[in-house]
C-alpha positions in Angstrom: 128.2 56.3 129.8 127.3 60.1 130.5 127.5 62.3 127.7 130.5 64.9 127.9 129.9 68.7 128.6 130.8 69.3 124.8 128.5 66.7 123.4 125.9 68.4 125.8 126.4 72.1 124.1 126.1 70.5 120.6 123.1 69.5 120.7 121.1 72.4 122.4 122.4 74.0 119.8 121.4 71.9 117.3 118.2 71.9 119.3 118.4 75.8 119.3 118.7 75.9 115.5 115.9 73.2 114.6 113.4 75.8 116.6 114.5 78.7 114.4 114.3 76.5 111.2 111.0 75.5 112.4 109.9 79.0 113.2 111.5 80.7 109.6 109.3 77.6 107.6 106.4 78.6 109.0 107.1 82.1 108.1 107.8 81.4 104.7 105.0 79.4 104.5 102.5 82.7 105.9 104.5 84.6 102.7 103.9 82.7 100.3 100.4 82.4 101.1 99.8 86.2 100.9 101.7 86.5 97.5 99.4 83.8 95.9 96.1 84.6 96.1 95.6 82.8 92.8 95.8 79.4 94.9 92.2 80.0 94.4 90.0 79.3 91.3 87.3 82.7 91.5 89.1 85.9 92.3 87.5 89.1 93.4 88.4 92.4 91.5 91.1 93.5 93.4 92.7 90.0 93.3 92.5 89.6 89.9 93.9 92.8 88.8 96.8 92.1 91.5 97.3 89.0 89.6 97.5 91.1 86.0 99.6 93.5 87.7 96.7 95.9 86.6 94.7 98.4 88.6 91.0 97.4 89.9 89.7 100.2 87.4 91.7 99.0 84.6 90.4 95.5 84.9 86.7 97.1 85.5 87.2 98.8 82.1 88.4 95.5 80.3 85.2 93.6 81.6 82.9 96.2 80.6 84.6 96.3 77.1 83.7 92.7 77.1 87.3 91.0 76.8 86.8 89.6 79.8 83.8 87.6 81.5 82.8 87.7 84.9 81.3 85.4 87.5 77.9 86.7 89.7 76.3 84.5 92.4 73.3 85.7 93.1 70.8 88.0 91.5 71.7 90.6 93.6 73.1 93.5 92.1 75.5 94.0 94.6 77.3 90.8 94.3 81.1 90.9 94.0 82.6 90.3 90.5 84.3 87.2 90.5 86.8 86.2 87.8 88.2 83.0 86.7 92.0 82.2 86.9 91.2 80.0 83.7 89.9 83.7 81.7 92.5 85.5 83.4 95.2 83.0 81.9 93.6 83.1 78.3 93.2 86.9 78.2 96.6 87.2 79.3 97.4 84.8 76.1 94.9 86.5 73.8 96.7 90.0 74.4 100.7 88.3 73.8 102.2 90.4 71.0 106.0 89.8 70.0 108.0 93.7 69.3 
């Protein structure tokens, strides 16, 4: 039995929309990637302070006040400040107030 004209339309267009679902997961998917750079454990300065909602100068000056410690790999002074998600979470906690 041949499939009617009608039968035919319906489903290159449910063919038609699959591809676009396909294609609008995918972007979503790229989104929320670049809105959650906290997937990852060690952020770098500009990362973390994105995450606080905090400038990168304001977090510098919270680190150097010592609220906040920092992760260096390698002895060499120009390493990048990393910071852990874990010490970003507590700090967040240690600095809750209720008005």
């Amino acid at each position: 039995m041949t499939p009617s004209f009608e039968g035919c339309v319906i489903q290159a267009e449910a063919n038609a929309i699959e591809v676009k679902l396909d294609e609008i997961t995918g972007l979503l998917r790229q989104l929320v990637s670049k809105e959650r750079p906290a997937l990852r454990r060690l952020l770098r300065l500009a990362d973390a302070g994105e995450y606080l909602h905090i400038s990168p100068g304001t977090l510098r000056g919270i680190i150097q006040r010592g609220e906040l410690p920092i992760v260096k790999l390698g002895e060499n002074s120009h390493s990048p400040w990393l910071l852990d998600i874990r010490d970003l979470d507590e700090w967040i906690n240690r600095t809750k107030v209720t008005p």
